[in-house]
C-alpha positions as CSV (number, residue, x, y, z in Angstrom):
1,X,0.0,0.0,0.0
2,X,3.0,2.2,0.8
3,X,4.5,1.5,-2.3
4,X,1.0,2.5,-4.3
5,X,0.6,5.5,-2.5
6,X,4.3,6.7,-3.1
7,X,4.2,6.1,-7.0
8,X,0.7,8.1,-7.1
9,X,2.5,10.9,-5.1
10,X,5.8,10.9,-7.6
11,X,3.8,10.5,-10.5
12,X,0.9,13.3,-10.0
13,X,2.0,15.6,-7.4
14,X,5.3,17.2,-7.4
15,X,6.5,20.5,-6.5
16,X,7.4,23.0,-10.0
17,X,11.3,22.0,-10.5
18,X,11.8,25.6,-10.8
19,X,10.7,26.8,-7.5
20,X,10.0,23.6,-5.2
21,X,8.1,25.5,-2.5
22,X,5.4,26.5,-5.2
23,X,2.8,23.6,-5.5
24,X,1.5,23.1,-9.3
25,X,-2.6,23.9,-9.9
26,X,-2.1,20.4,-11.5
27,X,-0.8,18.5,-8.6
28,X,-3.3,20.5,-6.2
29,X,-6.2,19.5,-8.7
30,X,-4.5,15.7,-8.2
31,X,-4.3,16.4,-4.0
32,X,-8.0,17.5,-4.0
33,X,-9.6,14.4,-6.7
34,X,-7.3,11.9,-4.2
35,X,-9.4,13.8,-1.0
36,X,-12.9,13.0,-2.9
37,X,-12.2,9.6,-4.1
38,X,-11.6,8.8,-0.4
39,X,-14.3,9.6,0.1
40,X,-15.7,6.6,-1.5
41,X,-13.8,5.0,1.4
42,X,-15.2,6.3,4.3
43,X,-18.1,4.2,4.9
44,X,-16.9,1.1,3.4
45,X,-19.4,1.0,0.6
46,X,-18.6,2.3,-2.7
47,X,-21.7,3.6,-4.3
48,X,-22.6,4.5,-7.8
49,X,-24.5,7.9,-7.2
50,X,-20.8,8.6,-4.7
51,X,-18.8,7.9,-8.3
52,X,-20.6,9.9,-10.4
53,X,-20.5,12.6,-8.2
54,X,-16.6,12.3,-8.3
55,X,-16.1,12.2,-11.9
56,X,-18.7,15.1,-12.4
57,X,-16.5,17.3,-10.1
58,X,-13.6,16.2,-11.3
59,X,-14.3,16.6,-14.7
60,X,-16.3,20.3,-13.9
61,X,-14.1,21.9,-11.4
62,X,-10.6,20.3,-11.9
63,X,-10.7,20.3,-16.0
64,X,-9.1,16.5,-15.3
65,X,-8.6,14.0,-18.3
66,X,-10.4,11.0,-18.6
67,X,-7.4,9.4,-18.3
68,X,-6.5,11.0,-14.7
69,X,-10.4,10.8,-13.9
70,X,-10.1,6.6,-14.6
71,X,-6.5,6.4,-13.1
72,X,-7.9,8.4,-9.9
73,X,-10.8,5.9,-9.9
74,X,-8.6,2.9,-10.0
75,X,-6.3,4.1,-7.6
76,X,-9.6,4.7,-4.9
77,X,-10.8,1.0,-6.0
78,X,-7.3,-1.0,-5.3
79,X,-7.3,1.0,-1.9
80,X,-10.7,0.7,-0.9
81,X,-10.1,-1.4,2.0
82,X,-6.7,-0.5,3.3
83,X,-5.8,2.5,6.1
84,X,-4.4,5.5,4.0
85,X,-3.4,8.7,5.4
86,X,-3.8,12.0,4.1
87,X,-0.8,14.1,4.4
88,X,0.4,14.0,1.0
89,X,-2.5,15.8,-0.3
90,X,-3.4,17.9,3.1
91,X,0.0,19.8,2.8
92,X,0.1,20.1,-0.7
93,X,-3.2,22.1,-0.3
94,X,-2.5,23.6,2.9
95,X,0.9,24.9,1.1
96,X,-1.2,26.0,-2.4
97,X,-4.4,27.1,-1.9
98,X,-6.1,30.1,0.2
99,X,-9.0,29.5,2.7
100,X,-11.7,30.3,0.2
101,X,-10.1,27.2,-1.8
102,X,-9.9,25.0,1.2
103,X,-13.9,25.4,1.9
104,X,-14.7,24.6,-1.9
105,X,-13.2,21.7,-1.5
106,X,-14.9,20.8,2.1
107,X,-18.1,21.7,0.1
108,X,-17.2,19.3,-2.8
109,X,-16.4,16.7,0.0
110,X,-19.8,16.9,1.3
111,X,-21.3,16.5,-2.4
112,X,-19.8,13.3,-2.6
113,X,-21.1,12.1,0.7
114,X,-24.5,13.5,0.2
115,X,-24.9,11.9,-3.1
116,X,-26.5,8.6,-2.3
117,X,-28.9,11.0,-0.4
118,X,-27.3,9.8,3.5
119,X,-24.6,11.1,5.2
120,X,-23.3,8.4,6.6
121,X,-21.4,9.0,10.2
122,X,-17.8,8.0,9.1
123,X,-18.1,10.4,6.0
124,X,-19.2,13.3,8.2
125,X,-16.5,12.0,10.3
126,X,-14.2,12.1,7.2
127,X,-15.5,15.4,6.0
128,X,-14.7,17.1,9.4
129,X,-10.8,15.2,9.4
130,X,-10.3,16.7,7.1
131,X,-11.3,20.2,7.8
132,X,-9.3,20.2,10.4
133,X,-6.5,19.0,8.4
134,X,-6.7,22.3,5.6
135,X,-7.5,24.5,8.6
136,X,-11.2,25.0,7.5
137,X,-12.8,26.8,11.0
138,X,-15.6,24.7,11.7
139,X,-18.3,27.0,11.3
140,X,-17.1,27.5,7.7
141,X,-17.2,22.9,7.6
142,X,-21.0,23.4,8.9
143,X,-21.9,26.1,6.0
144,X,-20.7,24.3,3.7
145,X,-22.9,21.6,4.6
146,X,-26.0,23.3,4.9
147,X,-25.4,25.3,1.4
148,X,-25.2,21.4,-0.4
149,X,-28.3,20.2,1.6
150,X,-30.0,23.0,0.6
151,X,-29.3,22.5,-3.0
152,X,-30.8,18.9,-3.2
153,X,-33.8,18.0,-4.7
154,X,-37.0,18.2,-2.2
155,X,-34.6,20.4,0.5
C-alpha cells in the first residue's frame, strides 16, 4: 500500500522543479480528486451515485482528463479497503491554496457524501478530518454543509 501510494505521489503531485516551495494547480487538482475519491472509502461501501459525483466534479471543477479521472478511480478501487493517510494531499493544499479554496473543496467533500442521499457517520467524520487538516474553521465545515443540503432535490 505504501508503495501505491508513493508512486501516485511521484507521479501526479510534485512540486514545479523551478521553485519547489510552489505547488503546481495540477498537482493540487490531483491532492484535491485523491481527497474526494476517499471519500468513497469512508463508509466502506462504494456507491454509484458517490462515483458519479466524483467524476462530475472532477471533470467540472478540476478540468481532469479521462485518463486521470479513470486512473484516480482505480487508484480509490485497489485502496478501498486498506488504512491511507492524508498528508500527501493535506500539505500540498495547505501549502497551495487560500482558505476560500480549502472550503470549496470541504463543500465538494460533502457532495460526494450526500450523493446517495445519506450522510453516513464516518463520512461526516471524514468530512470534518479533514477540515481540520486544511485548517477549515468549523463553522465554515457546517456552512458548507448546509449550502449542499440546501441544493438537493426536495430540500
Amino acid at each position: 500500500m505504501v508503495r501505491t501510494v508513493t508512486q501516485f505521489f511521484k507521479k501526479y503531485i510534485t512540486s514545479s522543479p523551478e521553485n519547489p516551495d510552489r505547488v503546481s494547480e495540477h498537482s493540487l487538482q490531483i491532492a484535491t480528486a485523491a481527497l474526494l475519491v476517499e471519500m468513497l472509502r469512508a463508509d466502506s461501501e462504494v456507491r454509484e451515485e458517490e462515483r458519479k459525483a466524483i467524476t462530475e466534479i472532477m471533470r467540472s471543477k478540476f478540468n481532469l482528463s479521462e485518463e486521470e479521472i479513470g486512473g484516480m478511480l482505480k487508484f480509490a478501487e485497489e485502496e478501498v479497503r486498506r488504512a491511507t493517510g492524508y498528508f500527501e494531499f493535506t500539505s500540498l493544499i495547505n501549502k497551495g491554496l487560500a482558505y476560500d479554496q480549502k472550503v470549496s473543496i470541504i463543500e465538494h467533500l460533502w457532495e460526494v457524501s450526500f450523493s446517495d442521499a445519506a450522510v453516513d457517520k464516518h463520512e461526516e467524520h471524514m468530512v470534518r478530518k479533514i477540515a481540520g487538516l486544511i485548517h477549515v474553521d468549523h463553522k465554515d465545515f457546517i456552512e458548507a454543509k448546509l449550502r449542499v443540503r440546501k441544493r438537493l432535490p426536495g430540500k
